[in-house]
Each structure stands twice: as structure tokens, then as C-alpha cells.
MMTF fields as JSON, N, C-alpha, C and O atoms, coordinates in Angstrom:
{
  "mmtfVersion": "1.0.0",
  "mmtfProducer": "UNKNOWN",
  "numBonds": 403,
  "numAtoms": 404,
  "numGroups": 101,
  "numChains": 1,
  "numModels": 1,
  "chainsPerModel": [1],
  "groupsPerChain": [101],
  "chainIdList": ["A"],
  "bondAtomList": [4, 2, 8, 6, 12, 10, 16, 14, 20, 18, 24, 22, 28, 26, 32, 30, 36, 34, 40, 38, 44, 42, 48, 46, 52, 50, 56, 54, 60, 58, 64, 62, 68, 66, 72, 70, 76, 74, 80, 78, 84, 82, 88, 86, 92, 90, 96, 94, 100, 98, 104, 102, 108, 106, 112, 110, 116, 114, 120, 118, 124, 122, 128, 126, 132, 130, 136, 134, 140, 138, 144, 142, 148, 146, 152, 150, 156, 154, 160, 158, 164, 162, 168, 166, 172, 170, 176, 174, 180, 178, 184, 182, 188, 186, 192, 190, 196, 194, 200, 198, 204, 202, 208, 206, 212, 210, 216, 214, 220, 218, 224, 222, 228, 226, 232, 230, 236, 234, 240, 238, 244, 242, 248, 246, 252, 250, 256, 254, 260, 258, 264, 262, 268, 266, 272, 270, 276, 274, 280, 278, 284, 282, 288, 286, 292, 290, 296, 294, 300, 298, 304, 302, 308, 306, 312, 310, 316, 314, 320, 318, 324, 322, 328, 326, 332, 330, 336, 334, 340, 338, 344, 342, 348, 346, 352, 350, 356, 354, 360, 358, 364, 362, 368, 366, 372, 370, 376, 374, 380, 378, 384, 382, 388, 386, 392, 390, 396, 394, 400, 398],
  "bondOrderList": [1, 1, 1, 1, 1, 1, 1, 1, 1, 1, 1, 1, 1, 1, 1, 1, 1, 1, 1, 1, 1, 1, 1, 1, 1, 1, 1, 1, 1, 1, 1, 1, 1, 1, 1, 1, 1, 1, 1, 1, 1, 1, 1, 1, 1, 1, 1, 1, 1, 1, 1, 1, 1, 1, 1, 1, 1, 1, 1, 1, 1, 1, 1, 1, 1, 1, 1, 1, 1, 1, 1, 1, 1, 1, 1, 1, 1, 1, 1, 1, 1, 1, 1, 1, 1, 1, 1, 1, 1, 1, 1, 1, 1, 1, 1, 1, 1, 1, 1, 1],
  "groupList": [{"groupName": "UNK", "atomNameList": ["N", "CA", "C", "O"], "elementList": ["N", "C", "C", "O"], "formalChargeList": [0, 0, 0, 0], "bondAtomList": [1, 0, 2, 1, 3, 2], "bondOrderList": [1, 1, 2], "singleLetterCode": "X", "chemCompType": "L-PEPTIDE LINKING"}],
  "groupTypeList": [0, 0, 0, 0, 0, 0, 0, 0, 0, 0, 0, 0, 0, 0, 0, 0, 0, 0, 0, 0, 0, 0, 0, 0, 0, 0, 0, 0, 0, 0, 0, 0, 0, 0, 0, 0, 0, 0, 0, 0, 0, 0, 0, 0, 0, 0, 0, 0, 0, 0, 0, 0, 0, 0, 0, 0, 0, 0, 0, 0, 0, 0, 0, 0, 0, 0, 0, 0, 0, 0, 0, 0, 0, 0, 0, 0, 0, 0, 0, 0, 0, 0, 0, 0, 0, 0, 0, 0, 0, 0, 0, 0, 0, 0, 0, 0, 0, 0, 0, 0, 0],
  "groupIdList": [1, 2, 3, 4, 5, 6, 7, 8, 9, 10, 11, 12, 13, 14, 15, 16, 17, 18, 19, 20, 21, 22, 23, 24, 25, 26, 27, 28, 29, 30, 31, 32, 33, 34, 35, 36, 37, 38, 39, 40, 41, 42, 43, 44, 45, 46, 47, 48, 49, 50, 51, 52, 53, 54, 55, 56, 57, 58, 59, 60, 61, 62, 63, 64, 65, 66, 67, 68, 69, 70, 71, 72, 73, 74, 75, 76, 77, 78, 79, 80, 81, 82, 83, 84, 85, 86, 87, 88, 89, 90, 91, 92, 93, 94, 95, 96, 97, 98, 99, 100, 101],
  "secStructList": [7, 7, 7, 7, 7, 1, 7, 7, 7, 7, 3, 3, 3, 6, 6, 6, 6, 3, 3, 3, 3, 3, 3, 6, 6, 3, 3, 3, 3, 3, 3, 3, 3, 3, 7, 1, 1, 7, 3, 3, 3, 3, 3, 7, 7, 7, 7, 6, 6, 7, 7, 7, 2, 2, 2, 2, 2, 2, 2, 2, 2, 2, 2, 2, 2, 2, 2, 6, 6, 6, 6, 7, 7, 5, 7, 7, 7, 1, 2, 2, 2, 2, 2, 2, 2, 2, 6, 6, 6, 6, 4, 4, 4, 4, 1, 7, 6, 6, 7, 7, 7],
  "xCoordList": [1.537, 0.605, 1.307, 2.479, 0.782, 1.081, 1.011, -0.05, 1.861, 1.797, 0.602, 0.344, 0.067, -1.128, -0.434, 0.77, -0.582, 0.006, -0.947, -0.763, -2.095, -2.894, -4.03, -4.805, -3.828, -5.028, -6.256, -6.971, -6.823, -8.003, -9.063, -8.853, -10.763, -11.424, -11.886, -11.881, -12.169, -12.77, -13.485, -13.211, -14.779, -15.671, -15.693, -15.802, -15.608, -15.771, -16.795, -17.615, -17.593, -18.375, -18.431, -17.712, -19.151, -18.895, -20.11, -19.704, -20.965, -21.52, -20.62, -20.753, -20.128, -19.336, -17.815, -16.774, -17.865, -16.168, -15.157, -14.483, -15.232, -14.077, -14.037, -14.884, -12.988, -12.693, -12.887, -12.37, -13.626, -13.675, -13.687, -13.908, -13.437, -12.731, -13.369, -13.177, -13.916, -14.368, -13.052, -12.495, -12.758, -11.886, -12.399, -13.371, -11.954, -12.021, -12.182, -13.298, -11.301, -11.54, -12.378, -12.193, -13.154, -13.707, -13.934, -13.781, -14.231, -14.116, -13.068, -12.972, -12.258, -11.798, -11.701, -12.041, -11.077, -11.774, -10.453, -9.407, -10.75, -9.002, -10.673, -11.743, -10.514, -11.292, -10.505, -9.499, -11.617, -10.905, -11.567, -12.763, -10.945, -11.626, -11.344, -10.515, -12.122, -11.518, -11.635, -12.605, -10.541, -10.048, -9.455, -8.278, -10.71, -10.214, -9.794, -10.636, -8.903, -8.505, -7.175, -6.074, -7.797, -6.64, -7.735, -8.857, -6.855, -7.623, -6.417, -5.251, -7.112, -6.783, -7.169, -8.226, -6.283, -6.358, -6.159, -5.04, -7.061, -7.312, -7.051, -6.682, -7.421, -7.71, -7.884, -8.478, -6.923, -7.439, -7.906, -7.135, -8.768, -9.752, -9.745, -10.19, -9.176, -9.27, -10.436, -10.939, -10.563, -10.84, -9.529, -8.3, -10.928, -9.546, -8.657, -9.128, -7.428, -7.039, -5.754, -4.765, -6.385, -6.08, -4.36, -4.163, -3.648, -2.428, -1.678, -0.483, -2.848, -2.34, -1.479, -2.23, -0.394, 0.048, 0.19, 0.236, 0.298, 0.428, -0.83, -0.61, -2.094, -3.449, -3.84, -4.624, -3.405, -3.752, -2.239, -2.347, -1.435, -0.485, -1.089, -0.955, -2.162, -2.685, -3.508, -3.444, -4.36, -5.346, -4.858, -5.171, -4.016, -3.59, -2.643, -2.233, -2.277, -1.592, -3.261, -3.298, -4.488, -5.277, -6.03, -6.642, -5.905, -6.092, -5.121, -5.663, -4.144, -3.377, -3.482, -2.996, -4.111, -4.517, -5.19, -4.957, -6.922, -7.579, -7.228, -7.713, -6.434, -5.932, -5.401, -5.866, -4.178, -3.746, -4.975, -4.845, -6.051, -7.123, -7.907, -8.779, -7.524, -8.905, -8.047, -8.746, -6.538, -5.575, -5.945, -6.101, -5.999, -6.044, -4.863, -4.017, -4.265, -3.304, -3.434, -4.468, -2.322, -2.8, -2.06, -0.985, -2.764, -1.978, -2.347, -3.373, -1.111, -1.446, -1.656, -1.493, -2.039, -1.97, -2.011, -1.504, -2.473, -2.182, -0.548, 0.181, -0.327, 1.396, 1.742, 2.871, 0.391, 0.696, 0.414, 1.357, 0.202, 0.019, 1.292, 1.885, 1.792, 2.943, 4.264, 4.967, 4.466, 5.001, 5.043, 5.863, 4.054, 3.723, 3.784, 3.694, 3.941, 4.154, 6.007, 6.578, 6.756, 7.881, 8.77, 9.659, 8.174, 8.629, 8.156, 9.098, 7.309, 6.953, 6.884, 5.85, 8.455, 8.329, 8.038, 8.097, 7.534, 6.527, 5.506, 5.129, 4.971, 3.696, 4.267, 3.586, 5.466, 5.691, 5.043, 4.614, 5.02, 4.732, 3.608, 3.506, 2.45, 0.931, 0.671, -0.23, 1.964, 2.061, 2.163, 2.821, 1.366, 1.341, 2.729, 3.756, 2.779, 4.316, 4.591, 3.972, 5.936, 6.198, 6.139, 6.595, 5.255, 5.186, 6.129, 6.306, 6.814, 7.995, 7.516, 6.842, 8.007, 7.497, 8.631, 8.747],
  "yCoordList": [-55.663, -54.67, -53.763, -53.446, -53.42, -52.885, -51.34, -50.818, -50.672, -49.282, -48.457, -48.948, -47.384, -46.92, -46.212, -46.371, -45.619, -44.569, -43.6, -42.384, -44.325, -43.768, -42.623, -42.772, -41.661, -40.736, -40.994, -41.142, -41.116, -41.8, -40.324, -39.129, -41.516, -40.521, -39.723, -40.384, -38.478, -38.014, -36.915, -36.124, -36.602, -36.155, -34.696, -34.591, -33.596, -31.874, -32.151, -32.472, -32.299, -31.844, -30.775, -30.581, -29.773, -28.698, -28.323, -27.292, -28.624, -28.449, -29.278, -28.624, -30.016, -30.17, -29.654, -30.273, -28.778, -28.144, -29.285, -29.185, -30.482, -31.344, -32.476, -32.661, -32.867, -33.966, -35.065, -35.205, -35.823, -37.294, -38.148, -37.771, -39.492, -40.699, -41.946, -41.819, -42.818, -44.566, -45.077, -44.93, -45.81, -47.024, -48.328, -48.144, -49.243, -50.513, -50.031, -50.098, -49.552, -49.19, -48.04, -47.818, -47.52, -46.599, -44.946, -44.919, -44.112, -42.869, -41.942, -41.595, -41.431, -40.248, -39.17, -39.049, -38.069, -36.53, -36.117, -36.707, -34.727, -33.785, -32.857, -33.11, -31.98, -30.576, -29.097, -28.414, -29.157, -27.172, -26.015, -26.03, -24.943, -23.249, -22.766, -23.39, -21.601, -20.927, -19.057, -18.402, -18.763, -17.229, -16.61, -16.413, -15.732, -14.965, -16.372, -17.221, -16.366, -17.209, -18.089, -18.24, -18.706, -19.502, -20.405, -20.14, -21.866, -22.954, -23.233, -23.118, -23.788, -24.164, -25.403, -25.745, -26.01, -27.765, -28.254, -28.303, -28.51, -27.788, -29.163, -29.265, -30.102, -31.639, -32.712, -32.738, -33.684, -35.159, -36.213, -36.614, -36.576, -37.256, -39.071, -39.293, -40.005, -41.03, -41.731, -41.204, -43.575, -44.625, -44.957, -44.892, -45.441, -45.374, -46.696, -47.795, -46.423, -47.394, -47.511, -48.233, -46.418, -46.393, -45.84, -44.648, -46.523, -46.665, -46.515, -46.501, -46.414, -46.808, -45.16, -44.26, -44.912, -43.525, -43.335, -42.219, -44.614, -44.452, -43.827, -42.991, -44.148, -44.086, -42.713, -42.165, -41.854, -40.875, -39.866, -38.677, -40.329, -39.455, -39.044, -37.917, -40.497, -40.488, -39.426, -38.603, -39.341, -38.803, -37.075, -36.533, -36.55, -35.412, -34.922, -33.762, -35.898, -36.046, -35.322, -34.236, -36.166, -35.566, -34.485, -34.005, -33.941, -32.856, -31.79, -30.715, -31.853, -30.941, -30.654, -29.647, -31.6, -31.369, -30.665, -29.635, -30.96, -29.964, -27.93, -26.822, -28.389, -26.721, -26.574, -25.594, -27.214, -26.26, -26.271, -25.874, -26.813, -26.869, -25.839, -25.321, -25.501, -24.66, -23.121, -22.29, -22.674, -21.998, -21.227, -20.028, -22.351, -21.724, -21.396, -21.664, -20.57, -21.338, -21.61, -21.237, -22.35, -23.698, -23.205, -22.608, -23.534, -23.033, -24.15, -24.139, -25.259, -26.286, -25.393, -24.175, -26.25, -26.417, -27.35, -27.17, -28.368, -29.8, -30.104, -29.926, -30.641, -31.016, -32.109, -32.533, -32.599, -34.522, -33.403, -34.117, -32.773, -31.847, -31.207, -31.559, -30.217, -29.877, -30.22, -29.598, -31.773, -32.64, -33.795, -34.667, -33.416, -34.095, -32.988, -33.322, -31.845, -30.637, -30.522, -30.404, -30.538, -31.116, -31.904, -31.448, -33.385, -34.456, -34.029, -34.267, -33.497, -32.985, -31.878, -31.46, -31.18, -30.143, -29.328, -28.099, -30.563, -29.601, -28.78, -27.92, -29.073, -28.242, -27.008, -25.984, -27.086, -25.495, -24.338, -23.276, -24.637, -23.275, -23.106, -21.9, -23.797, -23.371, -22.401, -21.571, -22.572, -21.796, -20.159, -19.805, -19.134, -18.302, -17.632, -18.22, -16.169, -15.898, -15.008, -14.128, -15.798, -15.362, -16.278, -16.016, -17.542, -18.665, -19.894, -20.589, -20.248, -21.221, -22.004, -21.705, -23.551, -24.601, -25.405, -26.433],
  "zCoordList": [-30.929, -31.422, -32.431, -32.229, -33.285, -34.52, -34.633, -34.289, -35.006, -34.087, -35.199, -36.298, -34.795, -35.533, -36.679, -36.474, -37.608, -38.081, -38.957, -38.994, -39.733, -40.041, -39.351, -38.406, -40.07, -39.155, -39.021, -40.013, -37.512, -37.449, -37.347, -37.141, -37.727, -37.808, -35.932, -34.894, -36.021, -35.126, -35.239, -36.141, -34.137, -33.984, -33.434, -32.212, -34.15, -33.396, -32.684, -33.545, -31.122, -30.709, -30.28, -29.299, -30.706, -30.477, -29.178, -28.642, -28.737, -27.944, -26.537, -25.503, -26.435, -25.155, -25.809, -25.587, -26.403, -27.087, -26.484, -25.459, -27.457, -27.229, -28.909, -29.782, -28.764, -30.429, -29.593, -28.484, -30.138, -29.778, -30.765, -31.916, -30.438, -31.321, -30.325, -29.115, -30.677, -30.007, -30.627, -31.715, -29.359, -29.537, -28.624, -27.892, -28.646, -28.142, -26.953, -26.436, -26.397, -25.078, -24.122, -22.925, -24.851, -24.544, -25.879, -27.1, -25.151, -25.661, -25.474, -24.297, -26.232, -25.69, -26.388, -27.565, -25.462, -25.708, -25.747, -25.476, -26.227, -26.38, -25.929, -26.482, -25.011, -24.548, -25.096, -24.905, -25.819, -26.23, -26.109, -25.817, -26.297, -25.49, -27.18, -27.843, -27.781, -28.813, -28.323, -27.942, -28.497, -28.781, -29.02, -28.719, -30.159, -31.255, -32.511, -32.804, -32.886, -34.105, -33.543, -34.073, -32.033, -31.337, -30.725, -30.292, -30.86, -30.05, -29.37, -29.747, -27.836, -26.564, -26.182, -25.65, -26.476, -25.869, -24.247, -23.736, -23.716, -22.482, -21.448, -20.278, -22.453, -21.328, -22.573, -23.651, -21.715, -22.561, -21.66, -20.788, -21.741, -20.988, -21.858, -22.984, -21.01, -21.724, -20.404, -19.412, -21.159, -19.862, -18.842, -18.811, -17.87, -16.393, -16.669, -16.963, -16.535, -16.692, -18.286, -18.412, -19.311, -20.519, -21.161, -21.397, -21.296, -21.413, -22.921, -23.215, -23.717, -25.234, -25.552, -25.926, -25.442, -25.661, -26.829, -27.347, -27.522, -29.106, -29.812, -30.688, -29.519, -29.932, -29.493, -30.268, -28.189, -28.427, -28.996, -29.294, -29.03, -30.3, -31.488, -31.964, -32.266, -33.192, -33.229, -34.142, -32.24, -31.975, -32.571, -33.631, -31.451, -31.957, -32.87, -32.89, -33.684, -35.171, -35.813, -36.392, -35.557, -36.099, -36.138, -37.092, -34.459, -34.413, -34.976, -35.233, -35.155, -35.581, -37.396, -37.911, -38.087, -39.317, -39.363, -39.998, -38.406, -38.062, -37.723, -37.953, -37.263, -37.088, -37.939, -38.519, -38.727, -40.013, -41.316, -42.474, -40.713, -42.21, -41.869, -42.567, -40.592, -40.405, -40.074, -39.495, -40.412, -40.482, -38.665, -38.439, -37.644, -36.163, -35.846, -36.699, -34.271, -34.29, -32.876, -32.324, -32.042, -30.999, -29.793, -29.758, -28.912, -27.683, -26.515, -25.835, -26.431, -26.138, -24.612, -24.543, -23.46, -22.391, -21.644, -20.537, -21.872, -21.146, -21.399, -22.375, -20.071, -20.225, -21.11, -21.355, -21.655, -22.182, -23.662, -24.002, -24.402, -25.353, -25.704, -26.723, -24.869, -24.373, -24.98, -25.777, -24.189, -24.549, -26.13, -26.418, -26.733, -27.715, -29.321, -30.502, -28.786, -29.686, -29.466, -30.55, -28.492, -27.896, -29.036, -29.755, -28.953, -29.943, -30.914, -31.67, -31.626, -32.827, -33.615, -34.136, -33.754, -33.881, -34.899, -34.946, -36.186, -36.997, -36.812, -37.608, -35.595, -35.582, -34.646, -34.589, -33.936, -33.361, -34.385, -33.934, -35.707, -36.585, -36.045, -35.821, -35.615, -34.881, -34.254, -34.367, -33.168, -32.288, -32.715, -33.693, -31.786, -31.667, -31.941, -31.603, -32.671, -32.22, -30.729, -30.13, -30.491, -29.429, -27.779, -26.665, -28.399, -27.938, -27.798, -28.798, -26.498, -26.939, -26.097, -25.112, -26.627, -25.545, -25.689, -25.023]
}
């Protein structure tokens, strides 16, 4: 399997406040809270069973465009988020100041 790298498209629903994306395998969600001029990534919700860690990396590669386009800044809370801001430490600038992860 061919690793993803391109940013895929996904969906603001803003009435269930979550980003979603269809894949082969189902739907999945990144769940968010907003306050004040901060988003809160709250839950990632894949299918049971769903293993592709690469596909949702992608996923929040794309969300994180989203926030610097929309000049938020991010306050992960899921540990799989967490961890993925962690390995990627371009996007620490998101973060709130005063915020260390």
C-alpha cells in the first residue's frame, strides 16, 4: 500500500461539530468544541476495526490547514491528536501560548 500524502478532501459539519472524510472503509470524524478563537479536537471516531493510521494522519494534516486558514488556534485533546502534534512539530505554533505538549 502506497502511503497517502496528498491532502484529502473533507467535510466541516457543523451541525454535528465534527470534519468528516468517506473512505473505503467507512466514515470518519475528528469531533470539535469552539472557544472564543480556539478549536478543540475532542474525538476521532473511525470504523470498528479501522487500523489505517496513515489515513487518519492525513486526515489531520488536513485539518490543521484548516486552522491555520481560518487563523484558530488548537487545543488538541484526544491523546491520538496529542501525539500526532508530538511528531509534528510544525504545528506546535497553533498552540495557544503557554501551552506545551
Amino acid at each position: 500500500m502506497e502511503p497517502i500524502e496528498t491532502i484529502m478532501e473533507i467535510k466541516d459539519n457543523t451541525f454535528a461539530r465534527q470534519f468528516e472524510t468517506i473512505t473505503p472503509e467507512g466514515l470518519i470524524s475528528v469531533e470539535y468544541s469552539f472557544q472564543e478563537k480556539k478549536i478543540f479536537l475532542t474525538k476521532i471516531n473511525t470504523p470498528e476495526g479501522f487500523e489505517n493510521q496513515e489515513l487518519i494522519n492525513t486526515l489531520l494534516k488536513s485539518i490543521m490547514e484548516i486552522v491555520i486558514e481560518k487563523k484558530f488556534k488548537l487545543m488538541p485533546i484526544h491523546p491520538k491528536i496529542v501525539l500526532f502534534i508530538k511528531k509534528n512539530p510544525r504545528y506546535k505554533e497553533l498552540l495557544p501560548p503557554g501551552i506545551r505538549i
